[in-house]
C-alpha positions in Angstrom: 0.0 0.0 0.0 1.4 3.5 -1.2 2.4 5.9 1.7 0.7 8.7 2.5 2.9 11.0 0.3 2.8 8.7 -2.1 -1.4 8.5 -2.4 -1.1 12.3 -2.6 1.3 11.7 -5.4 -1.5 10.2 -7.5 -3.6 12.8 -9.7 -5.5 10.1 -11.3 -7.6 7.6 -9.6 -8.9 4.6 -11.3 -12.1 3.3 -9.9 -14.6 0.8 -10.7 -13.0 0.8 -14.2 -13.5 4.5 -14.3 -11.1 7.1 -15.1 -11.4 10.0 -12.4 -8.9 13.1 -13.1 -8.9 15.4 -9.7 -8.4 18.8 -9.5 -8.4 21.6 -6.9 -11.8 24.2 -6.4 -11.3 27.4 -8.0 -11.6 30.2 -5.7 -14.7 31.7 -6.2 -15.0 35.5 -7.1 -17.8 36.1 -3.7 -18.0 38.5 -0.8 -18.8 37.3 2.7 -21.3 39.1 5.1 -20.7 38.5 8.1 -24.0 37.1 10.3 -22.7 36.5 13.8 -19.8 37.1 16.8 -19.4 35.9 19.9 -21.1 38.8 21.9 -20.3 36.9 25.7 -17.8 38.5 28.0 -18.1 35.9 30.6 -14.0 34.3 31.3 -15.3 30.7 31.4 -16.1 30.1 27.8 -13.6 30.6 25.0 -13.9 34.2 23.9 -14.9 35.0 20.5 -15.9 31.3 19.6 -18.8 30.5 17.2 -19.8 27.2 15.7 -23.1 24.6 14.0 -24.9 27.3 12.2 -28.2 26.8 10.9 -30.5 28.2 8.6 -34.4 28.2 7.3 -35.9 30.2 4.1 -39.9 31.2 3.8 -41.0 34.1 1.9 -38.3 36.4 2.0 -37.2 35.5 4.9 -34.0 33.5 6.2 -32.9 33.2 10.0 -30.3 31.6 11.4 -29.1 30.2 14.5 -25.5 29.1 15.9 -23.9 28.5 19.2 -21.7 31.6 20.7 -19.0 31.2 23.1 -17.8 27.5 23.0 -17.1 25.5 25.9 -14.1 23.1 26.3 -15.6 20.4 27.6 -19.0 20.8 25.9 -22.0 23.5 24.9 -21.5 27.4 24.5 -22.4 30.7 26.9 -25.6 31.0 24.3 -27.4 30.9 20.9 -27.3 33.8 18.6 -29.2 34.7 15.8 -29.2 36.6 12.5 -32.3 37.6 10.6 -32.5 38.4 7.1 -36.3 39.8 6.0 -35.2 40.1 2.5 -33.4 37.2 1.3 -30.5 38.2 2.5 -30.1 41.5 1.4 -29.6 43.0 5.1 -29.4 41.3 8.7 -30.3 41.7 11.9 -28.6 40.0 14.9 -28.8 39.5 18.5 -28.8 36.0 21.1 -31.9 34.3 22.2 -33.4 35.1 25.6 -33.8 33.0 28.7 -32.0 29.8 27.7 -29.0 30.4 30.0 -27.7 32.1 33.0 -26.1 34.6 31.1 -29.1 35.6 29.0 -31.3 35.2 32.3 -32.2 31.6 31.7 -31.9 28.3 33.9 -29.0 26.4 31.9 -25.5 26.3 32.7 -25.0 26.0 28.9 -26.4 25.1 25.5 -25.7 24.1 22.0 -27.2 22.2 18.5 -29.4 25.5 17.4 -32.1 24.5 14.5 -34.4 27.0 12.9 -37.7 25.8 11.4 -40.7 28.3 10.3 -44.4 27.4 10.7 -46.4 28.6 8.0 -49.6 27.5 9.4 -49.2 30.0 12.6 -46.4 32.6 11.0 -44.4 31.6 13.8 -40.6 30.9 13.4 -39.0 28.5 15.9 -35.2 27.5 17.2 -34.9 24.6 19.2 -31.6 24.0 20.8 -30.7 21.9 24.0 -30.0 22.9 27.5 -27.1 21.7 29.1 -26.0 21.4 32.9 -22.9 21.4 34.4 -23.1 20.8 37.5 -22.0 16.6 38.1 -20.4 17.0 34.4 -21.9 17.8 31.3 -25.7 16.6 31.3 -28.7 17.5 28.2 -31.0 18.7 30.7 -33.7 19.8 28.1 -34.9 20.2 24.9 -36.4 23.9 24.6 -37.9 25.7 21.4 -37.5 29.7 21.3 -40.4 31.5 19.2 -40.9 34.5 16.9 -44.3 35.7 15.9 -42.2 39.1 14.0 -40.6 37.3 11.3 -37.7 36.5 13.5 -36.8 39.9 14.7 -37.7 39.4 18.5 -37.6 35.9 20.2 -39.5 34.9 23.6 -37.9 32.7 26.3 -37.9 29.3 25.8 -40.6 26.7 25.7 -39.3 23.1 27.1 -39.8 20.5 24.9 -38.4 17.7 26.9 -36.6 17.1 29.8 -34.7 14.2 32.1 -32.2 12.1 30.8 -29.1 12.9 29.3 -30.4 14.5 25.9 -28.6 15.6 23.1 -28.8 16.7 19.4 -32.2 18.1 18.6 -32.9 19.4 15.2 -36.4 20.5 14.1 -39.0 20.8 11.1 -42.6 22.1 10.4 -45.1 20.8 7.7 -45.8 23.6 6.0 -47.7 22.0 2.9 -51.3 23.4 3.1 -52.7 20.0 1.7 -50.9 17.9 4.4 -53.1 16.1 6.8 -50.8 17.9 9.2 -50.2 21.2 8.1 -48.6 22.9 10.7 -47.5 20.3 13.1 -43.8 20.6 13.9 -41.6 18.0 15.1 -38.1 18.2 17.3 -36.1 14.8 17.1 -33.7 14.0 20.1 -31.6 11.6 21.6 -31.3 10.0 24.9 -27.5 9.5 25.7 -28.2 7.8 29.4 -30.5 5.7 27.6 -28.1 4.1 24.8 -28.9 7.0 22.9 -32.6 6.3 22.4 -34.3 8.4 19.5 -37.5 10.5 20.6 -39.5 12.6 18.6 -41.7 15.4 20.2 -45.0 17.0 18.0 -46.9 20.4 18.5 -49.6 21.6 16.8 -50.2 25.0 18.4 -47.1 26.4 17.0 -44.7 25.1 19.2 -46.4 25.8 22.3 -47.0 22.6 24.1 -45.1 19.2 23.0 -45.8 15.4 23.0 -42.9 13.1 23.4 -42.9 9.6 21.2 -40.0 7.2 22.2 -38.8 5.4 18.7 -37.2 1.9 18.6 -34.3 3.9 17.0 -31.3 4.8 18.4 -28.4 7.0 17.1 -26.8 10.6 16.7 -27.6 13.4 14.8 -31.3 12.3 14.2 -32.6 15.4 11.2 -36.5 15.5 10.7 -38.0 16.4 7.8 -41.2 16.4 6.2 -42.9 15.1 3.0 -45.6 17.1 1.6 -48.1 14.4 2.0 -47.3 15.1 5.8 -44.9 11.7 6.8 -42.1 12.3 8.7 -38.7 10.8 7.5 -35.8 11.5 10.0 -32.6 9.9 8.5 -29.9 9.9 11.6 -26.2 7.9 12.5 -27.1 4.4 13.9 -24.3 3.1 16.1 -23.8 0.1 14.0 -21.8 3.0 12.0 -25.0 3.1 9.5 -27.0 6.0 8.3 -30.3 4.7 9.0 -34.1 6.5 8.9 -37.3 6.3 10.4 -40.5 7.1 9.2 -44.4 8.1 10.4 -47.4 8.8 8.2 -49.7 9.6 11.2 -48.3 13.0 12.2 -45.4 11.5 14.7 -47.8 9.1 16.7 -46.0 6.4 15.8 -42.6 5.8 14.1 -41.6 2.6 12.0 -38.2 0.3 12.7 -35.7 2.0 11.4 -34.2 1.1 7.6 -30.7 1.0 6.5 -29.7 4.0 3.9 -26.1 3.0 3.6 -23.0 2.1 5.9 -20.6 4.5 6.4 -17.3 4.3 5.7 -14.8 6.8 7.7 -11.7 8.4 7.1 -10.7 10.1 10.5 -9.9 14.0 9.2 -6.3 14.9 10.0 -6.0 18.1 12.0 -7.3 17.1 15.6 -10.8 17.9 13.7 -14.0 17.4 15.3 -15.9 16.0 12.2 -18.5 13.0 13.0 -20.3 11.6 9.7 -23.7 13.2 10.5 -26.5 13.7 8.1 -27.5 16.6 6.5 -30.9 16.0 5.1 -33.9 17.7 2.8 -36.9 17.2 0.9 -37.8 18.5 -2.4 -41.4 19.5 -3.7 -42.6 16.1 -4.9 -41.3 14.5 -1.3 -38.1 12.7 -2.6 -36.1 13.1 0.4 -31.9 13.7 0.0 -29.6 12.5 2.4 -25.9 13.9 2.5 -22.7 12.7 4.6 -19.0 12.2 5.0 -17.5 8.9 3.3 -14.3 7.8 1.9 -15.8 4.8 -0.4 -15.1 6.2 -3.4 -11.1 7.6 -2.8 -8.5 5.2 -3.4 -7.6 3.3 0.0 -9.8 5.5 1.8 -7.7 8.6 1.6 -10.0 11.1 2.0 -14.2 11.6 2.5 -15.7 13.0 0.0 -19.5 14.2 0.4 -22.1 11.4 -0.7 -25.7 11.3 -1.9 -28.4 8.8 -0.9 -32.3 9.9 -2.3 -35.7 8.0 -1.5 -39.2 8.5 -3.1 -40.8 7.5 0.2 -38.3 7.4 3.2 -38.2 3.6 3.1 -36.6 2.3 -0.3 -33.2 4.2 -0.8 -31.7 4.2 -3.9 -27.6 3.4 -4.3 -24.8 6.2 -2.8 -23.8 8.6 -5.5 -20.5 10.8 -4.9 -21.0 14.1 -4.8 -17.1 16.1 -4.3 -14.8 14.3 -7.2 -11.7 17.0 -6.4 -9.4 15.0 -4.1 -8.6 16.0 -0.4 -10.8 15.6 2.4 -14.4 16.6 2.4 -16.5 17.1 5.4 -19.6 18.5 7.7 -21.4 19.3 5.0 -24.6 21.2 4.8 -27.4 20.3 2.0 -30.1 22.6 0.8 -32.8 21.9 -1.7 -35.1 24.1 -3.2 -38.3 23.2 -2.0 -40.1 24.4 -5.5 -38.3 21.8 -7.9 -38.3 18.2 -8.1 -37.0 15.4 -10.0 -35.1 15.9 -12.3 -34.6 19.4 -12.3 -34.5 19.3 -8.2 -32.0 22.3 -7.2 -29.9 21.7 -4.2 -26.6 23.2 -3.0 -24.1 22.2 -1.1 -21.5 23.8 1.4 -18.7 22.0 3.5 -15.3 22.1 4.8 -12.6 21.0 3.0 -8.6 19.6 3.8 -6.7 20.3 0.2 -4.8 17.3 1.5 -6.2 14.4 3.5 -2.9 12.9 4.8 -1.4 16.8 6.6 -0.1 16.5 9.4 -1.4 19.0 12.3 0.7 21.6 11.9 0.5 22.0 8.2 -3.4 21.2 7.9 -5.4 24.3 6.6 -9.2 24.2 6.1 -11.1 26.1 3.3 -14.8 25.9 3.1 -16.6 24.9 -0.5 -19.6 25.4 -2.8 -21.0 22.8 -5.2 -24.6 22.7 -6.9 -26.9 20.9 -8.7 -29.9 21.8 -11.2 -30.6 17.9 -12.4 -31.3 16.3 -9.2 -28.1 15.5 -7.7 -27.2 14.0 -11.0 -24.4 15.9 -11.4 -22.8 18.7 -9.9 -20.9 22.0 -10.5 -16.8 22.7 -10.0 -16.5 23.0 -6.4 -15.9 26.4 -5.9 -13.8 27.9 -2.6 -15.5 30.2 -0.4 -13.0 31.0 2.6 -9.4 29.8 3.8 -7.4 29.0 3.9 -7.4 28.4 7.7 -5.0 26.3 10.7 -7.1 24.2 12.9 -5.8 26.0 15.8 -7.8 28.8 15.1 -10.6 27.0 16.0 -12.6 26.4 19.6 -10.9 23.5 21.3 -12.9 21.0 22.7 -12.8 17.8 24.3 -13.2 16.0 21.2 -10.6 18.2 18.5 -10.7 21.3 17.1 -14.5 22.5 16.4 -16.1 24.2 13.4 -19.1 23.0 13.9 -21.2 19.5 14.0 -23.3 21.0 11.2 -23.3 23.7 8.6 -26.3 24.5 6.4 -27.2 26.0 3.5 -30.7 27.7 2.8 -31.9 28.2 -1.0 -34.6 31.1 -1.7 -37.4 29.1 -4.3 -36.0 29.8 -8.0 -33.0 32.1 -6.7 -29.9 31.7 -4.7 -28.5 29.5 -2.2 -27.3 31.3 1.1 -24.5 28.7 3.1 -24.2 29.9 6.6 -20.7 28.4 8.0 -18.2 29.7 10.5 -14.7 30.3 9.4 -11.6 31.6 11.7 -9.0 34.0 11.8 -6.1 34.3 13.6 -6.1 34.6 17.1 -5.5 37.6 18.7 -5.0 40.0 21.8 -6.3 36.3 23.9 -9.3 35.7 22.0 -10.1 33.7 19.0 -11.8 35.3 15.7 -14.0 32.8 14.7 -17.1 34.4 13.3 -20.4 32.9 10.9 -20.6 34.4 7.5 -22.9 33.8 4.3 -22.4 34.6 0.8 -23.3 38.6 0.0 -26.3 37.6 -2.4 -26.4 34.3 -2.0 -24.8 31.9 -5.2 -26.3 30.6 -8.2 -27.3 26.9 -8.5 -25.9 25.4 -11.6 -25.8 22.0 -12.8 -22.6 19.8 -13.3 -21.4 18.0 -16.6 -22.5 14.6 -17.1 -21.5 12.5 -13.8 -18.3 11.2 -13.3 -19.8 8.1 -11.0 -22.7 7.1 -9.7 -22.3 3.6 -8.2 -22.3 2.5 -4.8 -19.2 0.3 -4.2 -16.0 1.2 -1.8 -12.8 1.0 -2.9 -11.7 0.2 0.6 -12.7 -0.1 3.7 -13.3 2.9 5.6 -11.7 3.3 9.4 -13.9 1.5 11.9 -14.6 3.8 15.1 -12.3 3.4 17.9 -13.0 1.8 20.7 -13.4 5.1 22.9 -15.5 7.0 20.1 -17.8 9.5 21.8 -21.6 8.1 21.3 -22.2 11.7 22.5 -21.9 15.3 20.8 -22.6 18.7 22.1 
């Protein structure tokens, strides 16, 4: 087997009996705006720290949310927000209320921010999760914050659930008028003191009250989202090292076994990175569902992950992984956004992630660039990856018990028939004490363009991927 230098040495990759010429993203001609800061003075959090943006389009409206102040040892000071109320022309920023003690709330801490909108009640909705620190780091609740002025003021925070050990919440509305369930909204969680048991909570009164529904499932990372015909599909990481998804077509009363999408195969990023292979998942207007995550199948003796594509009509028949980055390096945390207007064939969706220009650095010489691909065909095929920021050292980045941390999640938001806006926190250099990492998006978001014809579209690994070591965390915050 070739050394590392010498599997950087190779600029041609023959695979599956196909002929795959790399090459390097083009840095793309784009201005960033910046969309958050770390606004917390407090001496116990590291200072100037942001990371796990994410972001939700309606009308002309996009908000995001991301975690402010990062923690060593797990969860941030608070949540702050950014508000855009015309498609991301201008924004408006501040932190959510009454979550933690340094926003007048009860938690010690908090992290995993999702944003969702309910169309039914005009209300927008961030749910993140609570954290403790009192006898160590403990998910003391799931909580919701709510905005009934297009996301410009948010009230203190409703509790979802609490008890246990929670951790990674993410949440989605049904927003389809013809649903069944039009404007039910749904928060997915897991339970780490309890093997990391999937639950999924429903409101129908926009996020005011909750019902909790234990799942057979169990997992990280668990990502609802909703068909038009008003099932709920939430794809998540099984700890057989699986992506896997659950289903339910009665409004999240009850939830199916859970069905394979694909194993995982990993490549452990250089770097001291903090990069698990979570899912990054959306649903287009006729209800095909897309599934995104890291994988090194497809790179020669699993050098590198590249970002891969799974699709189902129906959340329970998934069709074979396609490979999505073709460029070389290392490709991860990726963030998927489709535009919920098109389907099929001429589906839009956009991609952003993070990026190693070499998968085998070594710590000191890593740098991380963040990237931009699209698609107008579906996922068919995709545009040159194009380079939005870097490049950056992984020691600009919070530290954290578990590496150097970007974020779990990015995400990118597309505004029906127009742009797509990625949301993603990039660093500078440290200085005066403090770190400079900040969340940007594109000024004017980026246009969606399809790819030539693809280069691959088989499911098949070259090699086996790294299997988790025996001490992986089955927790993430």
């Amino acid at each position: 087997m070739p050394s590392p230098a010498g599997r950087r040495a190779i600029g041609a990759l023959v695979i599956a009996g196909t002929l795959l010429l790399t090459s390097a993203p083009a840095a793309a001609d784009v201005r960033l705006t910046e969309i958050g800061a770390d606004a917390y003075a407090n001496a116990t959090s590291q200072h100037g720290t942001q990371a796990g943006p994410d972001t939700f389009q309606w009308g002309t409206t996009i908000v995001t949310a991301q975690q402010a102040g990062r923690f060593f040892d797990g969860g941030a000071s608070g949540i702050a927000f950014a508000t855009s109320g015309d498609n991301g022309a201008t924004w408006a920023k501040g932190v959510l209320p009454g979550i933690t003690g340094f926003g007048g709330g009860p938690y010690q801490r908090v992290s995993n921010p999702s944003v969702a909108y309910d169309a039914r009640h005009d209300v927008w909705l961030v749910a993140s999760l609570g954290l403790t620190d009192t006898n160590g780091i403990t998910g003391a609740a799931v909580v919701v914050s709510r905005s009934d002025d297009g996301g410009r003021t948010w009230a203190n925070p409703v509790v979802v659930a609490a008890g246990g050990d929670l951790d990674k919440s993410w949440i989605a509305c049904d927003n389809t008028p013809a649903s069944p369930y039009y404007g039910r909204c749904h928060v997915a969680f897991d339970d780490h003191g309890a093997g990391n048991a999937i639950s999924v909570a429903r409101s129908a009164d926009s996020g005011l009250t909750w019902t909790v529904t234990a799942t057979a499932a169990t997992g990280l990372g668990a990502q609802p989202v909703v068909r038009p015909d008003g099932a709920v599909v939430v794809p998540y990481l099984g700890g057989d090292d699986r992506i896997r998804a659950i289903r339910s077509r009665d409004g999240g009363a009850t939830w199916s076994d859970s069905v394979p999408v694909s194993t995982v195969q990993r490549h452990t990023p250089a770097g001291g990175l903090r990069a698990l292979p979570l899912p990054s998942a959306e649903t287009d207007a006729a209800g095909t569902v897309y599934v995104v995550w890291q994988d090194c199948r497809f790179q020669l003796f699993c050098a590198g992950n590249d970002i891969v594509l799974a699709t189902s009509a129906d959340g329970a028949q998934w069709d074979h992984v396609t490979r999505v980055t073709a460029d070389g390096g290392d490709h991860f945390i990726p963030g998927l956004g489709v535009d919920r207007s098109t389907s099929g064939g001429s589906a839009r969706l956009a991609l952003a992630y993070y990026r190693y220009p070499d998968a085998a650095c070594a710590e000191a010489t890593c740098r991380l660039t963040v990237a931009y691909t699209s698609s107008a065909n579906g996922g068919g095929s995709w545009s040159p990856p194009a380079e939005l920021r870097g490049p950056m050292k992984p020691d600009w980045l919070a530290n954290t018990a578990q590496g150097r941390m970007a974020g779990d999640y990015i995400s990118t938001s597309i505004v029906p028939g127009g742009n797509a806006f990625p949301a993603f926190t990039a660093a500078a250099a440290p200085a005066g004490g403090a770190y400079d990492v900040r969340t940007y998006t594109v000024s004017g978001g980026l246009p969606i363009t399809g790819g030539g014809p693809a280069l691959l579209s088989i499911e098949g690994p070259v090699a086996a991927g790294d299997t988790p070591p025996p001490d992986a965390p089955a927790t993430a915050r």
